[in-house]
C-alpha positions as CSV (number, residue, x, y, z in Angstrom):
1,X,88.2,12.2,-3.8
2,X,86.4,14.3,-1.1
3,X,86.9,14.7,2.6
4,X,83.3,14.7,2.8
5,X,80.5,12.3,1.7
6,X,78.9,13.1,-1.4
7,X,75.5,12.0,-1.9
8,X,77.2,9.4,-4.5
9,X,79.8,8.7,-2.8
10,X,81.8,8.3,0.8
11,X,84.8,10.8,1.8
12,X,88.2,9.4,2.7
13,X,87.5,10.3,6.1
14,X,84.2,8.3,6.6
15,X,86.5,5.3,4.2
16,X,89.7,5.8,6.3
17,X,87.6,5.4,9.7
18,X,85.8,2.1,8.4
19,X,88.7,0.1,7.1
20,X,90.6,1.4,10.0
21,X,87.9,0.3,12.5
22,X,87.3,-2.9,10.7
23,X,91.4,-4.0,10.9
24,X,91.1,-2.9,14.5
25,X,88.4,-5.1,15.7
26,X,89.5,-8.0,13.8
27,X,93.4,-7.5,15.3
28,X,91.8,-7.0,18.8
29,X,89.7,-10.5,18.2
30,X,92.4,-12.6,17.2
31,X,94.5,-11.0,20.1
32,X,91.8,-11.6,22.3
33,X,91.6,-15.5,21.1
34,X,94.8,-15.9,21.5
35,X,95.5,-14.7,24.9
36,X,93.3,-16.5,27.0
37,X,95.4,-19.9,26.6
38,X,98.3,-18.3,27.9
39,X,100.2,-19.8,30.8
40,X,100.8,-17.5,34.1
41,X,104.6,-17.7,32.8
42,X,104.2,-16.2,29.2
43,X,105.5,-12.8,29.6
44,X,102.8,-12.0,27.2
45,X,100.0,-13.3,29.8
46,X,100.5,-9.4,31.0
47,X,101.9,-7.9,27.5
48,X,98.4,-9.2,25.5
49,X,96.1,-7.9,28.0
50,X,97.3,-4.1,28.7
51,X,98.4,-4.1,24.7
52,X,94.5,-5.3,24.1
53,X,92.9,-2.7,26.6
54,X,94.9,0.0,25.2
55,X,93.7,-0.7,21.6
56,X,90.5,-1.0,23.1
57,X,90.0,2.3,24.6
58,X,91.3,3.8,22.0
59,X,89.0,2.7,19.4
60,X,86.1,4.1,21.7
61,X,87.4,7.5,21.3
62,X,88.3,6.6,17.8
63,X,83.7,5.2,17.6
64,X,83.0,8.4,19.3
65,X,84.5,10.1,16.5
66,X,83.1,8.0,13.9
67,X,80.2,8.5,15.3
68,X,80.2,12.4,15.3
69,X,81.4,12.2,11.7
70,X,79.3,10.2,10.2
71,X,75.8,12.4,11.8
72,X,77.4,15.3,10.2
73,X,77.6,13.7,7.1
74,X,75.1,13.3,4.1
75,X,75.2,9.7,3.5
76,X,75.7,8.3,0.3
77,X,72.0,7.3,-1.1
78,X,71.5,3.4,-1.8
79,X,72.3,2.3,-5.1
80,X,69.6,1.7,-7.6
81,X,70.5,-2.1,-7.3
82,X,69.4,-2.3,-3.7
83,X,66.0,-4.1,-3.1
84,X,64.0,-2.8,-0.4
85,X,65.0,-5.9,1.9
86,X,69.2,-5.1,1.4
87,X,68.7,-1.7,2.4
88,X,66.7,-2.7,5.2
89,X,68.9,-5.6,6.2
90,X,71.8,-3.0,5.9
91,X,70.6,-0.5,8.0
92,X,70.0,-3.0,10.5
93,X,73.6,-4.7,10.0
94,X,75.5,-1.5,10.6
95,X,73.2,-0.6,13.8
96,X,73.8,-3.7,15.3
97,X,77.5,-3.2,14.7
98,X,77.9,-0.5,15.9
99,X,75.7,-1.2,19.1
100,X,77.6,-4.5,19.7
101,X,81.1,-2.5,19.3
102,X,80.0,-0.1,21.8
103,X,78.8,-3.0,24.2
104,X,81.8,-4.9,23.9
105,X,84.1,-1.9,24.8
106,X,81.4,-1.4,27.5
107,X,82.2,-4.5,28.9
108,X,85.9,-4.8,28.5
109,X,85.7,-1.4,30.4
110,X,83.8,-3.3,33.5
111,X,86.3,-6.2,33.1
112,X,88.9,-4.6,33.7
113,X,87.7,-2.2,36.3
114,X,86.2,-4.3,38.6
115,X,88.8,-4.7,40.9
116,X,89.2,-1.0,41.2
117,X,92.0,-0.3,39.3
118,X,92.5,2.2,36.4
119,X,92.8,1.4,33.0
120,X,96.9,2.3,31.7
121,X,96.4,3.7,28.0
122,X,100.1,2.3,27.0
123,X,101.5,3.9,29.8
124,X,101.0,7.0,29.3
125,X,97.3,8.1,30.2
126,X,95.0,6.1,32.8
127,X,91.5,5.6,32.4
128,X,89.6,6.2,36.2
129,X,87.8,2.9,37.4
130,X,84.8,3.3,39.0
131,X,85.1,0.2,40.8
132,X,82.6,-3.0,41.2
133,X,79.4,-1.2,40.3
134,X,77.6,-4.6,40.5
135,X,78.0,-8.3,41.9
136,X,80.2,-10.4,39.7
137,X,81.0,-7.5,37.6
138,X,83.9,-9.3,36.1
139,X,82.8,-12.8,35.1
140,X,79.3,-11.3,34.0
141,X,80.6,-8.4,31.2
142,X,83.6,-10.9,31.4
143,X,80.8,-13.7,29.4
144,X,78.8,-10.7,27.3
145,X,82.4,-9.2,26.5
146,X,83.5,-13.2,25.2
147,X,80.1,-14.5,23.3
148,X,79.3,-10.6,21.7
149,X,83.0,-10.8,20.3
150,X,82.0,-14.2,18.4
151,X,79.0,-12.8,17.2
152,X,80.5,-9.5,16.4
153,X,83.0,-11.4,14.2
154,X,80.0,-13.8,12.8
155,X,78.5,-9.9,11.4
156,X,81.7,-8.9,10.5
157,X,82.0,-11.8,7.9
158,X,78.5,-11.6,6.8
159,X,79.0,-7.7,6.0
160,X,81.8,-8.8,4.3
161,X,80.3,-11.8,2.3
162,X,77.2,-8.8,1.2
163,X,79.9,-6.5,-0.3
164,X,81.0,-9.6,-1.9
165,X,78.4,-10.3,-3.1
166,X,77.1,-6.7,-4.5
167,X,80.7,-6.5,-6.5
168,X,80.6,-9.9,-7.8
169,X,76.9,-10.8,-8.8
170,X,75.4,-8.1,-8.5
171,X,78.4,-5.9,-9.6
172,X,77.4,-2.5,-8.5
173,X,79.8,0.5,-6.5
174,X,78.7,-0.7,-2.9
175,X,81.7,-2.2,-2.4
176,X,84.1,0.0,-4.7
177,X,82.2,3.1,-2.8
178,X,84.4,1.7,0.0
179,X,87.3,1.4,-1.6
180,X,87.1,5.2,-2.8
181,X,86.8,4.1,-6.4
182,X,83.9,4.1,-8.8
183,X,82.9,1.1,-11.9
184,X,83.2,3.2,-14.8
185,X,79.9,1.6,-16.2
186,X,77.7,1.5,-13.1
187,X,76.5,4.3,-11.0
């Protein structure tokens, strides 16, 4: 397999960079779920925050990158399987993704800089704050960061229902493509 895209078929980086993107979110939502119930006296009610804002900045640097990578890639062209409408609803699934990722990072940003302080990368870097930039900063990215996050993860599932059900009914490469593996007898 390539580094690079092909025009049939996705590089190990661009694979590598959505499976790895795709664990990530999900980690940082069921982290997220379960760390708003904590008590004042769970030594993770300070642990599961700075572990989830660490994760968090780094997978914008880690969608920057993905970003950069994938408009200096060819991309792989749709399969001949692929009505009009699935490539249409396709394109539009992966730009609200990755518009919704980028807002929710946005807004965990704001979250957690509102009160002026800077962001510790596990311990070792910090990310500046630039403060309250507007009233109720924190409760307001605070509600777009929460309800975006259960839609995010609605999309995710209904991305991954569509690859489910291109390999299984319709059972062409667009999810094997993925996987960095071809069908033998299709495409």
């Amino acid at each position: 397999m390539n580094i690079k895209n092909t025009t049939k078929h996705y590089g190990w980086v661009s694979i590598f960079l959505h499976w790895f993107v795709a664990l990530t979110v999900i980690g940082l939502f069921a982290l997220g779920y379960w760390m708003v119930d904590l008590d004042y006296y769970n030594p993770w009610n300070k642990q599961g925050p700075d572990l989830h804002k660490s994760i968090g900045i780094l997978l914008f640097f880690v969608m920057i990158f993905r970003l950069i990578w994938r408009s200096a890639q060819i991309k792989p062209k749709a399969l001949k399987t692929h009505s009009d409408t699935e490539k249409k609803l396709g394109h539009f699934m992966h730009v609200f993704l990755y518009t919704a990722l980028f807002i929710l990072m946005i807004c965990g940003y704001l979250i957690s800089t509102a009160d002026g302080r800077a962001i510790e990368v596990f311990q070792l870097i910090s990310i500046m704050s630039f403060g309250e930039l507007f009233t109720n900063q924190e409760d307001l990215a605070g509600a777009v960061h929460k309800y975006l996050a259960y839609l995010l993860m609605c999309s995710v599932v209904l991305h991954a229902l569509a690859a489910l059900k291109h390999h299984f009914i319709d059972k062409d490469n667009t999810l094997t493509r993925m996987l960095g593996y071809q069908r033998l007898n299709n495409q």
